[in-house]
TORNUZA-942916 format. One line per 10 residues: for each residue x, y, z of N, C-alpha, C. Coordinates in steps of 0.001 Angstrom, whole numbers, plus 500000, padded with zeros to 6 digits. Each point is the difference from the previous one (the first is absolute). Layout:
N
X/Y/Z/X/Y/Z/X/Y/Z | ...;
END
This chain:
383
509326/483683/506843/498915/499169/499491/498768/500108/500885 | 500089/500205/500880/499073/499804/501177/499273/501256/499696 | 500389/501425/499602/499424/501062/499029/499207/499755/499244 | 499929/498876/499146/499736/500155/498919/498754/499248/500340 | 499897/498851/500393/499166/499226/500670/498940/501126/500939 | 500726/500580/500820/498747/501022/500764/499526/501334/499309 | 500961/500087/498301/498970/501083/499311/498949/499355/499617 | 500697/498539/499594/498284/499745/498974/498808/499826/500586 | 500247/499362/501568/498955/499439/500525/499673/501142/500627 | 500308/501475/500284/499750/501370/500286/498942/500309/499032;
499916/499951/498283/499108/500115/499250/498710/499268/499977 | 499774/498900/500584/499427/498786/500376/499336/499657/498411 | 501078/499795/499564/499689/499062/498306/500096/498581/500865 | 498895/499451/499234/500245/498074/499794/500706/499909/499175 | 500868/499146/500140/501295/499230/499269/499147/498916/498912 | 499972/500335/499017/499680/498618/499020/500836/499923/498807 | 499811/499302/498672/501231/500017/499160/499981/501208/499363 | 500836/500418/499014/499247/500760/498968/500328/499398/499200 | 499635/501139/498783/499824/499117/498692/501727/499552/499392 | 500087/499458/499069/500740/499886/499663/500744/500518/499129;
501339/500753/499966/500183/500730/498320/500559/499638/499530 | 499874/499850/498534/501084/499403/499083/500700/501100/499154 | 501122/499862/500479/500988/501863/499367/500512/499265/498829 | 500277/500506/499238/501239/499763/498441/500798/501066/500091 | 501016/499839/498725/500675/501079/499565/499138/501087/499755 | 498779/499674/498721/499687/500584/499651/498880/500921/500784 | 500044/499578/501333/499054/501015/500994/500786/500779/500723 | 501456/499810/499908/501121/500879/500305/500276/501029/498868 | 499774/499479/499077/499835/501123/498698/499060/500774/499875 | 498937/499752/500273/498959/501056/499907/499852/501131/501240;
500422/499711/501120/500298/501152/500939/501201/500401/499554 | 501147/499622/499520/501290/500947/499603/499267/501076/498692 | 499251/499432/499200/499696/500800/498902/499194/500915/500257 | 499051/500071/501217/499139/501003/500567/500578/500747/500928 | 500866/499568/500584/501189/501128/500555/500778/500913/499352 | 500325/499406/498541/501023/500735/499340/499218/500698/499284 | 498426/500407/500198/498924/501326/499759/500068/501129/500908 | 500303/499395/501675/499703/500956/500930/501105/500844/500590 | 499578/501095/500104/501111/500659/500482/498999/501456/500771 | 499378/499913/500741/499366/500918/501085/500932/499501/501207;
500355/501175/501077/500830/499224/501129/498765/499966/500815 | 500007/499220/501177/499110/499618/501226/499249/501335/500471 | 501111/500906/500178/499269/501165/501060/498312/500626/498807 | 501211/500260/498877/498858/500863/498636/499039/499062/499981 | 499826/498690/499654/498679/499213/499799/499133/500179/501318 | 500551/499970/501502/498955/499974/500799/499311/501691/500042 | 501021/500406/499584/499920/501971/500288/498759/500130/498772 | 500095/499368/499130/499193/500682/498781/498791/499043/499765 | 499749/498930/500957/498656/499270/500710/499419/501072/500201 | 500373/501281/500994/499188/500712/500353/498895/501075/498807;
500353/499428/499212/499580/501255/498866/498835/499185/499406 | 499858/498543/500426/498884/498939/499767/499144/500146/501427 | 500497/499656/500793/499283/499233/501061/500253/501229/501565 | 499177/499956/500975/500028/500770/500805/500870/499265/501093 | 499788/499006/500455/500884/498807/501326/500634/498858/499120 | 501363/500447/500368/500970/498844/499754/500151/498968/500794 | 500210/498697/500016/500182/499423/500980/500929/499385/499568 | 501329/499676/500880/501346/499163/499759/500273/498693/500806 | 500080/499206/499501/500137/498795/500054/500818/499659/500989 | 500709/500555/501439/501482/499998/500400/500344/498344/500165;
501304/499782/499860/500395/498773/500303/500384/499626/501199 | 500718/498730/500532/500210/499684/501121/500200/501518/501058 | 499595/499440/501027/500183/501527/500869/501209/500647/500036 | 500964/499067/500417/501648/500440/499869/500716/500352/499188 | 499497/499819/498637/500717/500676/498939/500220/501362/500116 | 500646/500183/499887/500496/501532/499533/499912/500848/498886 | 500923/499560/499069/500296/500382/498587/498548/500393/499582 | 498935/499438/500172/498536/501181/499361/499806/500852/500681 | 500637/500616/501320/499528/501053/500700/501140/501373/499292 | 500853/498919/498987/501136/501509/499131/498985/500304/498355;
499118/499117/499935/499178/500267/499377/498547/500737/500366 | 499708/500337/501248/498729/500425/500338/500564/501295/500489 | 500796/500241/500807/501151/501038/499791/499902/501311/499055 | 500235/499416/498801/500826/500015/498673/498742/500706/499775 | 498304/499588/499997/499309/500300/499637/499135/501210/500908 | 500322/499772/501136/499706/501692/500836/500597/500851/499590 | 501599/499986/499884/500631/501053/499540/499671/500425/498873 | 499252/499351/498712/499799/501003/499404/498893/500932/499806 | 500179/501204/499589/498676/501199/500459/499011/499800/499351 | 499984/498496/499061/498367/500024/499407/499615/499283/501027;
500082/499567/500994/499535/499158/501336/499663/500782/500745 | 500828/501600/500018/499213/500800/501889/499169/500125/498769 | 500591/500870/498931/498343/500517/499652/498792/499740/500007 | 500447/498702/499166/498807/499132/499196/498954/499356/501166 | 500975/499622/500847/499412/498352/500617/500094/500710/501534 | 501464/499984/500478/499354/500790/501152/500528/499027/501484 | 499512/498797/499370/499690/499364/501710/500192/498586/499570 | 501294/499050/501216/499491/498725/500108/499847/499482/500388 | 499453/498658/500204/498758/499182/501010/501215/498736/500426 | 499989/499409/501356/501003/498966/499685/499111/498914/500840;
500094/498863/499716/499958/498668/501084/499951/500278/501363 | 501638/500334/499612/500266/499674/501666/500159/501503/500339 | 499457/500059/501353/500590/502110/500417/498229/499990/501094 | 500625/500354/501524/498915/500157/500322/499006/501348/499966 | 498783/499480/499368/499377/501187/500337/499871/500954/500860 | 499960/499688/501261/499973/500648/501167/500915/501353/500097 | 501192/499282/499180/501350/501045/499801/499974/501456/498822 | 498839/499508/499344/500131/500837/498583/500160/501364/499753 | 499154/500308/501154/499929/501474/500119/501310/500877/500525 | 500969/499235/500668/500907/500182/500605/501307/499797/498987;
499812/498909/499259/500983/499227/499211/500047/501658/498787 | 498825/500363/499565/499657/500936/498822/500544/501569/500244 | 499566/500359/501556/500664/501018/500179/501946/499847/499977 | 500504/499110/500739/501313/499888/500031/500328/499901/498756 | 499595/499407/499166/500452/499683/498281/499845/501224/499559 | 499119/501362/500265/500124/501308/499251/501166/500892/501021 | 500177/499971/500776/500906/500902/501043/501258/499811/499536 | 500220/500772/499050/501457/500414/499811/500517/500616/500706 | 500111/500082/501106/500747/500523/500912/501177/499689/501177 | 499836/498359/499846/500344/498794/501271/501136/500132/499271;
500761/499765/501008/501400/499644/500493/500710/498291/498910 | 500804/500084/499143/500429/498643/499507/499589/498496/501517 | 500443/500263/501499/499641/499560/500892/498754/499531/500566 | 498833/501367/499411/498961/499484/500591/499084/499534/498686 | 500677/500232/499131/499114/498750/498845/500051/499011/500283 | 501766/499644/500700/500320/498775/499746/499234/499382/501339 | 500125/500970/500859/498441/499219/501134/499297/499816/500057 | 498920/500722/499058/498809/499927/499656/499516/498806/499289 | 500741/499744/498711/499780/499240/499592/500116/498639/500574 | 500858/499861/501028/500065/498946/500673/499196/499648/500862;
499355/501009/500511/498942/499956/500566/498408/499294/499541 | 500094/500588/498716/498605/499438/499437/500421/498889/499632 | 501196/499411/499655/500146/498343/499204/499743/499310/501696 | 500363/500108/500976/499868/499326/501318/498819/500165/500428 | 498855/500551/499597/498513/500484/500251/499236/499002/499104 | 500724/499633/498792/498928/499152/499226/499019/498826/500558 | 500733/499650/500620/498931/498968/500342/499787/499507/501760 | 501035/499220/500248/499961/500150/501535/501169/499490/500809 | 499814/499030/500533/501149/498839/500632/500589/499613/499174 | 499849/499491/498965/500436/499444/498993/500588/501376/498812;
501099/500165/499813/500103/501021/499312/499999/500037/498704 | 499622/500437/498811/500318/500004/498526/501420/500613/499807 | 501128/498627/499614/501255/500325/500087/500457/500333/498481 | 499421/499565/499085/499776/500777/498534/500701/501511/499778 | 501181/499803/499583/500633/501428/499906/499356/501073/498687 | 499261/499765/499447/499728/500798/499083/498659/500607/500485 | 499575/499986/501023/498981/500794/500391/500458/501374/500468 | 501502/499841/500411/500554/501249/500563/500690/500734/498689 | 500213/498890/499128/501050/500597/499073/498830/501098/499193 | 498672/499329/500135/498642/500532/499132/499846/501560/500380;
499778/499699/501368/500102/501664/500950/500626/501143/500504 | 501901/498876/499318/500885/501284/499855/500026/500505/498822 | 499537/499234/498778/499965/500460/499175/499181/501183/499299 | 498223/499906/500626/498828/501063/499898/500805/501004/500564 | 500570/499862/501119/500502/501096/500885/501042/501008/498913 | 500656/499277/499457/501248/500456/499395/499203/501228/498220 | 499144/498972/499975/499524/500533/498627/499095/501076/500567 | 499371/500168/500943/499013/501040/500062/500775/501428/500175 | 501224/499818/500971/500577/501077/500097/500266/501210/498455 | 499859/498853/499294/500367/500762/498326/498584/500637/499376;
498824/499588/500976/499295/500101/499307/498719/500982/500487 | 499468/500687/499041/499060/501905/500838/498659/498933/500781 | 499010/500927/499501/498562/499244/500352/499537/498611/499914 | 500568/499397/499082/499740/498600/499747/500880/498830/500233 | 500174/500085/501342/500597/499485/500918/499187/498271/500068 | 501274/498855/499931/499319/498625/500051/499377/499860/501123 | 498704/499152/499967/499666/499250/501379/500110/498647/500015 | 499993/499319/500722/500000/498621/500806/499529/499582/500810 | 498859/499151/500080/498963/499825/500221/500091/498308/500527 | 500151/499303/500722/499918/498239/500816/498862/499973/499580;
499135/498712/499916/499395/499463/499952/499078/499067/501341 | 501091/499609/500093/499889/498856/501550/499024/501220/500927 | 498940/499020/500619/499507/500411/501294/501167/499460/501150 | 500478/501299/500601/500829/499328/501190/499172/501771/501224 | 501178/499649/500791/499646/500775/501372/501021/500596/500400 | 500047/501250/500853/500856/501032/499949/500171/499133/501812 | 501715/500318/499679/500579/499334/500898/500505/500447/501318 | 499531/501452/500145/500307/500834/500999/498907/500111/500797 | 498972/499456/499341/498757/500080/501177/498736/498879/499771 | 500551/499115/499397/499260/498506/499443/499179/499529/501474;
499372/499324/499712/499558/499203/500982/499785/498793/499705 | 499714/498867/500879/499162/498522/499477/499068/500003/498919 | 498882/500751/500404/499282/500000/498870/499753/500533/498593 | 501466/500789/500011/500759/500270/498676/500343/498964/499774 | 500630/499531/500348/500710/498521/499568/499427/499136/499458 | 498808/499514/500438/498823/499132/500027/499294/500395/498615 | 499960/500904/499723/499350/500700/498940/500978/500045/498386 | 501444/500715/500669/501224/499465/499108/499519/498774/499002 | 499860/498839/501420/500723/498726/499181/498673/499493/499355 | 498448/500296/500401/499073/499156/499397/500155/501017/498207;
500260/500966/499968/500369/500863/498622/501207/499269/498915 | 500922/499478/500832/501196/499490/499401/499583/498828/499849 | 499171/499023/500413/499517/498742/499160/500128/500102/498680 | 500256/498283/500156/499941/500418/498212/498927/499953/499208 | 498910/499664/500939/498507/499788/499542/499980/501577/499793 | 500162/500726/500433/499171/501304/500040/501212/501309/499649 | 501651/499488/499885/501195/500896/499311/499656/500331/498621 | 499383/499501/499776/500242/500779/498196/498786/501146/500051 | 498662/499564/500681/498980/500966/499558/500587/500754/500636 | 500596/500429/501139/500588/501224/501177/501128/500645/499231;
500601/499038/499467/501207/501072/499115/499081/500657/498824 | 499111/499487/499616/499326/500840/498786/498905/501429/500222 | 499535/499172/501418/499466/501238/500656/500279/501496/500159 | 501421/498885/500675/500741/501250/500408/500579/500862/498907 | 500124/499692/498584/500723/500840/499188/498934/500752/499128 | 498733/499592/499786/499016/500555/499725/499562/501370/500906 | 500110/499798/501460/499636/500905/500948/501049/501288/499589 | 501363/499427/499848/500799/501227/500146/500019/500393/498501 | 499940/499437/498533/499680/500499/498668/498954/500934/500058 | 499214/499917/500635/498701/501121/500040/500796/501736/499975;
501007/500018/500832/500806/501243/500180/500972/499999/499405 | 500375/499082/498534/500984/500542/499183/499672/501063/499030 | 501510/501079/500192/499920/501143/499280/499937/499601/498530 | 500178/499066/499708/500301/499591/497906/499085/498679/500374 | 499050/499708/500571/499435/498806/499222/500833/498927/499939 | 501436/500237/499899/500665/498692/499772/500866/498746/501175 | 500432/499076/499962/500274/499260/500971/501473/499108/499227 | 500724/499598/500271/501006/499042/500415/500044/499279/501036 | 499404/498505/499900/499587/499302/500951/501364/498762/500383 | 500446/499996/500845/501121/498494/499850/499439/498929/500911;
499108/498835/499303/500070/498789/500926/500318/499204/499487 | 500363/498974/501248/501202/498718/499283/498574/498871/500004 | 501350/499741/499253/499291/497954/499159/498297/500315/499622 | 499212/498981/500395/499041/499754/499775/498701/501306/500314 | 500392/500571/501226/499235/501606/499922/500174/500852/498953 | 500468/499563/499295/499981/501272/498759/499027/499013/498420 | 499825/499386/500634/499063/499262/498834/498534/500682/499872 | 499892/500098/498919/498729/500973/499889/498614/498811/499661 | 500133/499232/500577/498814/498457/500381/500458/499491/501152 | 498904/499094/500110/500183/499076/501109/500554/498483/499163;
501328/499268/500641/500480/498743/499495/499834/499092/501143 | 499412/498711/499797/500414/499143/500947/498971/500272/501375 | 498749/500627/499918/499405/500428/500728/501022/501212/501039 | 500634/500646/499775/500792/500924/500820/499108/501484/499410 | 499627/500711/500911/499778/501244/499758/500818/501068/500131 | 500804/500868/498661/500703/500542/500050/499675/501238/500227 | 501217/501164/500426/499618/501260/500062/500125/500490/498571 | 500537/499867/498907/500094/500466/498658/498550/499563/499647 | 499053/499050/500624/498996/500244/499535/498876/500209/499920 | 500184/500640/501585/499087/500703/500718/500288/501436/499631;
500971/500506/499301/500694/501247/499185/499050/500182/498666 | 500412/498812/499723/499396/500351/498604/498407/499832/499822 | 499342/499163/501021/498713/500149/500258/499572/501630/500607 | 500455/500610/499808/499556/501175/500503/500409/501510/498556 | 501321/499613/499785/500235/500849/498856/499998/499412/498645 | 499451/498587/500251/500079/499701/498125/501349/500025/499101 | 499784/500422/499009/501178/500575/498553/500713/500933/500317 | 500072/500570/501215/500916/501011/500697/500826/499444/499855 | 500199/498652/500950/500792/498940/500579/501199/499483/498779 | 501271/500393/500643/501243/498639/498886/500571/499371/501210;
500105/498890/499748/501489/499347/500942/500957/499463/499112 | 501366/499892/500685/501058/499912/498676/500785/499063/501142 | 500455/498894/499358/500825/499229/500598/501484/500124/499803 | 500409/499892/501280/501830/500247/500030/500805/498682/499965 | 500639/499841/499185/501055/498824/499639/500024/499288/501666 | 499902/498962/500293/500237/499485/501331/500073/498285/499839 | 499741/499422/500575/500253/498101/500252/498311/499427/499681 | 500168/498936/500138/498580/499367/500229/500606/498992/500958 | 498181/499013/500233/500392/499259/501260/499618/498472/499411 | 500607/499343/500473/499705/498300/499466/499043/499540/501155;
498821/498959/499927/499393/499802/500885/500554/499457/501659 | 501163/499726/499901/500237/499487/501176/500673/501600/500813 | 500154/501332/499082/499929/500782/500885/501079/501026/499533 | 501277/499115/499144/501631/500371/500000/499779/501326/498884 | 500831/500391/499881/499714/500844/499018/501380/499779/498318 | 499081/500172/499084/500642/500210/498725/499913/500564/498847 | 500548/499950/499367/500246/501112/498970/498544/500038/499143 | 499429/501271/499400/498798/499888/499117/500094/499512/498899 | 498724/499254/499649/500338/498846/499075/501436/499342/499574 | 500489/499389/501073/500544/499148/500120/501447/500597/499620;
500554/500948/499994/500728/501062/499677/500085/500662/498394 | 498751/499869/499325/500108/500219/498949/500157/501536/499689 | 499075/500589/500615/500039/501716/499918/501010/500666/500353 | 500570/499486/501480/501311/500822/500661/501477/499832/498807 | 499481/498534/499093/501493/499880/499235/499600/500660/498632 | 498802/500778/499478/499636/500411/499058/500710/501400/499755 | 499605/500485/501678/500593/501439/500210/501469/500353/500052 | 500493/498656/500780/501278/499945/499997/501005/499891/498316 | 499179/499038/499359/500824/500386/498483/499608/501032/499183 | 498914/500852/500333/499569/501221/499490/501138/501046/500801;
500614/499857/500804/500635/500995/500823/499131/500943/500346 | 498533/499793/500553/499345/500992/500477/499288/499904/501141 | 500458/500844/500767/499583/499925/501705/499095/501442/500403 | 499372/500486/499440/499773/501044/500239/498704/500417/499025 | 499008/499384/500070/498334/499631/498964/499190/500632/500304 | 498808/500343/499366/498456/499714/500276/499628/499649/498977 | 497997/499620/499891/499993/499337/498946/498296/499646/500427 | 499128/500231/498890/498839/499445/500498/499658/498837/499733 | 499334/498803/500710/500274/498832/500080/499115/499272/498483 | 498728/500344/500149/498708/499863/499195/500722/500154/498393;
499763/498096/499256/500397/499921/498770/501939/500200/499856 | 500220/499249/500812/501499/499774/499988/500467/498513/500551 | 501149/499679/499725/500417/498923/500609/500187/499796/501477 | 500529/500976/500816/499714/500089/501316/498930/499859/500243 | 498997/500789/499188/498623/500057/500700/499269/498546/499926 | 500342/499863/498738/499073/498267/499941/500237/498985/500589 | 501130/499670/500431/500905/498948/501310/498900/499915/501074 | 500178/498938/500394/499087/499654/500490/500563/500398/501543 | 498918/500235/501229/500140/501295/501248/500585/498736/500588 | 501299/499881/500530/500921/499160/500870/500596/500609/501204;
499730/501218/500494/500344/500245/500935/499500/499073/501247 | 498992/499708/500563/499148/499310/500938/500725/499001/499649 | 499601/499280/501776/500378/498411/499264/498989/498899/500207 | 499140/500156/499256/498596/499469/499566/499401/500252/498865 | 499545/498743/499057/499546/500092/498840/498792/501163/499985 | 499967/500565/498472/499142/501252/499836/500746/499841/498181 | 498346/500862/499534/500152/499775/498623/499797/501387/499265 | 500783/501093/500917/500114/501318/500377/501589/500271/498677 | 500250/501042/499175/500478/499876/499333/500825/501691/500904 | 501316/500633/500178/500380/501256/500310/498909/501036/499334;
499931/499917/499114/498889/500963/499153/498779/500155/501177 | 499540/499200/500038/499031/499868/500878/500063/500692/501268 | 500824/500200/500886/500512/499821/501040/500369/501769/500269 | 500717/500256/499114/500662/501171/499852/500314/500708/498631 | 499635/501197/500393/499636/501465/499092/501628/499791/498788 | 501284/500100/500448/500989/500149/499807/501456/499089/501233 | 500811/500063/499684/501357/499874/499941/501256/500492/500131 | 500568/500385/501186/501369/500629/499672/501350/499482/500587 | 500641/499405/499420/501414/499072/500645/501500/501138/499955 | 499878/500061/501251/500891/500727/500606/501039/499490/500892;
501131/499637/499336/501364/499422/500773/499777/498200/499454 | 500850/499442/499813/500275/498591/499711/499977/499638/500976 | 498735/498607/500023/499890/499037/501459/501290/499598/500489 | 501102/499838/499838/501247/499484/500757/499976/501273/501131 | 500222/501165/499243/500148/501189/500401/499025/500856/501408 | 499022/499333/499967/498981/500439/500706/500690/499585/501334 | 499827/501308/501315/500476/499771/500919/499052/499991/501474 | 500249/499006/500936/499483/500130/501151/500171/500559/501384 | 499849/501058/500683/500711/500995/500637/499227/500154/501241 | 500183/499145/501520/499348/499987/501383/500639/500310/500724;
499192/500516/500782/500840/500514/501646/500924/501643/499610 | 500403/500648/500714/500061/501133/500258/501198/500090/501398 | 501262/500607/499520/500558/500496/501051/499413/500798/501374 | 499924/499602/501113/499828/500814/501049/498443/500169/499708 | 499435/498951/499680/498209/500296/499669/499132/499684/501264 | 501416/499244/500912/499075/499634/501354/500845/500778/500919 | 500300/500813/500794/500684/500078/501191/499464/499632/501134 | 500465/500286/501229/499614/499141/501685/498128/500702/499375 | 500534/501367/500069/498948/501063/500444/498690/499033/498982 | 500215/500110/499146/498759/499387/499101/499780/498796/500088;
500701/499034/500391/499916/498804/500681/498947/499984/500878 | 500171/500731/500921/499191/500044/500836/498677/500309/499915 | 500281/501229/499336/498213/499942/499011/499457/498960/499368 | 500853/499148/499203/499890/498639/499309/499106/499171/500930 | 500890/500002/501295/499376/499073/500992/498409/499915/500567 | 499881/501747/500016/498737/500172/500555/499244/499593/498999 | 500050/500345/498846/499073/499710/498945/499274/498676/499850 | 501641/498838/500425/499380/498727/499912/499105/499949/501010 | 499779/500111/501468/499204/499755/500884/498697/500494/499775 | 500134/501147/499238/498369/500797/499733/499292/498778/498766;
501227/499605/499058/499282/498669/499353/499979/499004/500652 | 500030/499846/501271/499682/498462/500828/500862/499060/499530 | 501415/500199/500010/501133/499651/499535/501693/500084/501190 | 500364/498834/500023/500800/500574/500771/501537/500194/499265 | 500539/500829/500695/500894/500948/499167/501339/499572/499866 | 500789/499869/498996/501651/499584/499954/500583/501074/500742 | 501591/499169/500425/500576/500888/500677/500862/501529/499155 | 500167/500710/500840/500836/501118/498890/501027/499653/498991 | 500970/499473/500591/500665/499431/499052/499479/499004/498507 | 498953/499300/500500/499813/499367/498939/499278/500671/498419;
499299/501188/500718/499590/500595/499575/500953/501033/498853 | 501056/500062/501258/500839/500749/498681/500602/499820/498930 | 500203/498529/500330/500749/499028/499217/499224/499756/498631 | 498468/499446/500961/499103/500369/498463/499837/500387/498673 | 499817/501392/500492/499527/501012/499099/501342/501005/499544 | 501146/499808/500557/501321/501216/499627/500836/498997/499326 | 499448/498884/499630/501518/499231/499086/499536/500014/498455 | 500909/500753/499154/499327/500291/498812/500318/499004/499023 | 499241/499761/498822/499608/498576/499642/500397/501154/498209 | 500748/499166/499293/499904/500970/498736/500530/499249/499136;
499204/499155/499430/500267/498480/498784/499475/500472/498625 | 500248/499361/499052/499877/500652/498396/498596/498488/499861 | 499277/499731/499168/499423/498845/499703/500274/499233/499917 | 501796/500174/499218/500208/498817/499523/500811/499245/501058 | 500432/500515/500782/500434/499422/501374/498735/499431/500932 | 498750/500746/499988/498629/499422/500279/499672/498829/499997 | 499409/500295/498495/499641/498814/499308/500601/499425/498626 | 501156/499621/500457/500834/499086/499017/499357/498936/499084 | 498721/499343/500557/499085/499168/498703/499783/500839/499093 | 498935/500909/500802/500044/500840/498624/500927/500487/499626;
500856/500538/499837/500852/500492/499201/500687/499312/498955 | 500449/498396/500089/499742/499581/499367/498819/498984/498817 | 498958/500405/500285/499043/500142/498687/500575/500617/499559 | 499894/501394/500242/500630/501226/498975/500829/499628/499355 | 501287/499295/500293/501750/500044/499619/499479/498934/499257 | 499239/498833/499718/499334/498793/499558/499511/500827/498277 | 499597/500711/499875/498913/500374/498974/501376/501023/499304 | 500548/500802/500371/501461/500693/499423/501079/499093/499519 | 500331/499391/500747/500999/498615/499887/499838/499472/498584 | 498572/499171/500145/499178/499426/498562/500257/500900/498950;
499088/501454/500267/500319/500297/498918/501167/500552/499019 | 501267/499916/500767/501073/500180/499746/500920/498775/499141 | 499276/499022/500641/500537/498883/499009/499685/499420/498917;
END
């Protein structure tokens, strides 16, 4: 819980009510009947965005999820992606690393061993003292790794976002510089910066962008300035963002099911886990935007290009920490790092304890409120 509480107030939304919804049967009927139209799977709807729009941008959900990184995956591997598109942009991944991160991702040549070092290397580089224990950043980079080997000239890239600092020869006033960038006053224009700077040198024009929650909004809500829309202030009608099946937040912070579990139990009696779908003039789309947890008279349509629900919210899994992600040796690096942030440093052990105990819960073990909304709206309509 204490997570959940330091994501929201991480986004720095004000907590106020929202609106109120009033669900029926018959608003459970009209998403089952617009489901039982669709049948595009997730990867093809975002894959064949590209044949509209030049930069995709994806909606990612909580950081720890997993299960969408077998969907983003899913969508490198296939060859209308090296071809087409080429390259993708992420949140989190330090810049500093890119050039380094890009060559190792084409070198088919490394050892099963020294992938598996490498890559460990750049997930422990992301940020600093504090490590990004998020297992799907590695799972992201064994995966480019794995697919490029299959693949001639048009080899994937991967590209961070984050202004960070190269850790082998950083100084203070790297640091200093780091963190006034990572504000959140000034994080979204720097992530947009930064992906604009490096789009200038894409071979296809095209982009696959992944930022979570509220950075992928192609406006500003709530006075927050997003990077989706400092994106789309620059490329216009290029621009789609497509939202991925995930939670919303109630104002006091907790998290629960979207609209009140009406959608997750729509999909669930459709038996379909595996969507896309463009939002504009549909029942999803017209629902009123409940993710935030603050009133807004913002409808999904509004908000976002499209839609793709991939895996049933029970199902959705959370996956931290990393075997052997800290040893003495990197500990110790750990340590120095904190002091260069004017920080004083945990001991080794604690450190290991940290970051190497792996954390691997389904949602519905998560967040059991929500889950039942969901089981609430199935239940009903069963009787």
């Amino acid at each position: 819980m204490k997570y959940l509480y330091a994501f929201a107030f991480a986004l720095l939304f004000c907590c106020s009510s929202v609106f109120a919804q009033v669900h029926t049967k018959d608003s459970l009927q009209a998403y089952t009947l617009f489901l039982q139209k669709q049948n595009t799977t997730a990867k093809d709807y975002i894959l064949n965005l590209f044949t509209k729009y030049d930069i995709v941008i994806l909606c990612e959900r909580d950081h720890r999820e997993i299960t969408q990184y077998n969907l983003i995956c899913d969508i490198l591997a296939d060859t209308r992606f090296s071809c087409e598109v080429g390259a993708i942009y992420c949140e989190i991944g330090n810049m500093a690393y890119n050039k380094a991160i890009n060559r190792f991702l084409q070198d088919d040549t490394l050892s099963p061993d020294e992938v598996e070092q490498g890559i460990l290397t750049f997930h422990r580089n992301i940020y600093g003292a504090s490590l990004w224990e998020k297992a799907n950043y590695s799972y992201l980079l064994q995966s480019v790794h794995s697919i490029n080997k299959n693949l001639g000239n048009n080899k994937i890239e991967v590209f961070g976002l984050e202004r960070g600092v190269n850790w082998e020869t950083v100084t203070q006033a790297d640091i200093l510089r780091r963190n006034v960038s990572t504000d959140a006053t000034f994080r979204d224009a720097v992530l947009a910066e930064n992906f604009i700077n490096y789009h200038r040198y894409s071979r296809t024009g095209k982009a696959l962008i992944i930022l979570n929650y509220r950075h992928a909004f192609m406006q500003d809500i709530a006075g927050r300035c997003n990077a989706g829309r400092y994106i789309y202030d620059t490329y216009g009608d290029r621009v789609a963002n497509v939202y991925i099946n995930s939670f919303s937040l109630a104002p006091d912070g907790t998290v629960q099911a979207v609209q009140e579990g009406l959608w997750d139990a729509a999909f669930a009696m459709e038996q379909k886990d595996n969507i896309g779908f463009d939002l504009v003039n549909t029942p999803f789309g017209n629902a009123s935007f409940d993710m935030i947890p603050f009133a807004t008279t913002l409808t999904y349509a509004q908000v976002f290009t499209g839609m793709v629900y991939y895996t049933h919210f029970t199902q959705l899994r959370i996956v931290q920490g990393m075997p052997n992600f800290v040893d003495d040796e990197f500990a110790r690096e750990m340590q120095r790092r904190y002091r260069l942030e004017g920080n004083l440093p945990p001991d080794i052990e604690t450190l290991k304890q940290r970051y190497n105990r792996v954390i691997d819960r389904t949602y519905q073990e998560e967040f059991p409120a929500a889950t039942k909304q969901v089981e609430l709206w199935v239940n009903d309509n069963d009787n």
